[in-house]
DRENFILO-700254 format. One record per residue (C-alpha): y, x, z; residue in three letters; residue number from 0. Coordinates in steps of 0.2 Angstrom, whole numbers, plus 5000, padded with zeros to 4 digits. Example, Ala and Ser with C-alpha at 12.3 -4.5 7.8 and 13.67 -1.06 7.14 Angstrom:
NUKOL     yy     xx     zz   code   pos
NUKOL   4978   5062   5039    ALA     0
NUKOL   4995   5068   5036    SER     1
***
This chain:
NUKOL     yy     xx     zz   code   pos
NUKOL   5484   5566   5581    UNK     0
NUKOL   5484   5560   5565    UNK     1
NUKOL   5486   5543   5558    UNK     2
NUKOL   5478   5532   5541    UNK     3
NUKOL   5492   5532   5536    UNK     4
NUKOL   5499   5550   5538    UNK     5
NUKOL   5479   5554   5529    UNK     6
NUKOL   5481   5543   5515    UNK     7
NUKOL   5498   5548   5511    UNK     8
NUKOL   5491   5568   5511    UNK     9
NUKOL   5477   5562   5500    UNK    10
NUKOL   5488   5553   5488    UNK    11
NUKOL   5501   5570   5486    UNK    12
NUKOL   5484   5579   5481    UNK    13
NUKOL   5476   5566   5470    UNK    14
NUKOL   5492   5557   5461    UNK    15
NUKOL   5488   5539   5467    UNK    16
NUKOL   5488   5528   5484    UNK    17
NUKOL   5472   5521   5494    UNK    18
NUKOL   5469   5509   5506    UNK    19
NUKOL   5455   5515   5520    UNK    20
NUKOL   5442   5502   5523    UNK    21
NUKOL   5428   5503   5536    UNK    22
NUKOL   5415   5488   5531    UNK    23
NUKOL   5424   5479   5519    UNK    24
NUKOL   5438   5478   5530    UNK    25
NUKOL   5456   5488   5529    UNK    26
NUKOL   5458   5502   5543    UNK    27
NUKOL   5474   5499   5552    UNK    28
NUKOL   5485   5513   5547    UNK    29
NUKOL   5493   5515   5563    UNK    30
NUKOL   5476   5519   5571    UNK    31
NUKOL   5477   5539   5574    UNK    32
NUKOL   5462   5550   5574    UNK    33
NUKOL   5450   5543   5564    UNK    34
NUKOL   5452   5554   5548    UNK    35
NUKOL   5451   5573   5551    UNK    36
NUKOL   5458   5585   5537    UNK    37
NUKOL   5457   5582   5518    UNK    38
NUKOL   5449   5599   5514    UNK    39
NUKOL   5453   5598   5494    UNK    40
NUKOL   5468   5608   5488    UNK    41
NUKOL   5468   5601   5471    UNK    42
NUKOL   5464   5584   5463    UNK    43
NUKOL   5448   5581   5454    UNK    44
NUKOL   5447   5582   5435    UNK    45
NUKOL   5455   5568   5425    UNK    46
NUKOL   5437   5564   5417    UNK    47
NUKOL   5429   5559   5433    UNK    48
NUKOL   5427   5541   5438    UNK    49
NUKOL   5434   5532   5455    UNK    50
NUKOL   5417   5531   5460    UNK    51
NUKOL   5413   5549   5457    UNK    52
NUKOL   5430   5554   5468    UNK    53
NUKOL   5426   5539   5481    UNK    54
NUKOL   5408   5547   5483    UNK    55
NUKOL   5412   5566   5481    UNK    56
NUKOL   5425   5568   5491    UNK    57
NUKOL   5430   5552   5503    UNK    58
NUKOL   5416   5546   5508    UNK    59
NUKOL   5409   5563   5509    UNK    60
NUKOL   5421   5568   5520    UNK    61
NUKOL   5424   5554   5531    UNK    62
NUKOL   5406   5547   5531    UNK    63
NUKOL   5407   5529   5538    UNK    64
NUKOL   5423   5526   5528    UNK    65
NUKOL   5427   5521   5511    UNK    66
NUKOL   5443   5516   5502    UNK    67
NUKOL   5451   5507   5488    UNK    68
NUKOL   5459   5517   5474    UNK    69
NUKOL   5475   5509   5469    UNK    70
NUKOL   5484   5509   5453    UNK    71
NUKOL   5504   5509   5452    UNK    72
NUKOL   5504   5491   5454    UNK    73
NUKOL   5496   5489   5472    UNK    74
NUKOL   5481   5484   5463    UNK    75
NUKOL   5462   5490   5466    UNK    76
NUKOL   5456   5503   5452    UNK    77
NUKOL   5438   5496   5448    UNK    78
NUKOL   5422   5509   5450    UNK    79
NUKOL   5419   5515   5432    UNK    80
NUKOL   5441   5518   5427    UNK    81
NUKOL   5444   5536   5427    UNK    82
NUKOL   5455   5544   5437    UNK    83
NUKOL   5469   5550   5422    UNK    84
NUKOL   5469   5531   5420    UNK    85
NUKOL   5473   5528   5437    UNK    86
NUKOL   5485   5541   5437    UNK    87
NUKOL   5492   5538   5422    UNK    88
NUKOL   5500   5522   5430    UNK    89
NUKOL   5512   5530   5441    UNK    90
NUKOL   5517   5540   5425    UNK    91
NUKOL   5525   5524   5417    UNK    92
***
């Protein structure tokens, strides 16, 4: 089994940045194991997308029931409308 943490960490090699996995508004725990099944996505999603567009498309999509924060470098929460070479662009630095 797999944890929330062991997910979010595949996710983040494939996408460039970090998440947090929230269920109702409330983070998941990351020790918790089998709640997230495989990532299915090879490759990140274009730069021009939105976090909302990559939070719909693939995450939720994906996990249904689940959603997640987007973080920049800093630990902080990526709003809705930034796109993700912004985001990414923060570990660059």
């Amino acid at each position: 089994m797999t944890t929330v943490a062991t997910r979010a960490r595949k996710i983040s090699d494939i996408e460039d940045f970090d998440i947090i996995v929230t269920k109702d508004g409330e983070r998941v725990d990351p020790t918790l194991n089998g709640v997230l099944g495989e990532y299915p996505f090879l490759k990140k999603l274009k730069h021009s997308k939105r976090v909302s567009e990559w939070r719909a498309e693939r995450f939720e999509a994906t996990y249904p029931g689940y959603s997640c924060d987007v973080l920049n470098e800093d630990g902080s929460a990526a709003t809705p409308q930034t796109l993700l070479r912004t985001v990414r662009e923060t570990y660059e630095e």
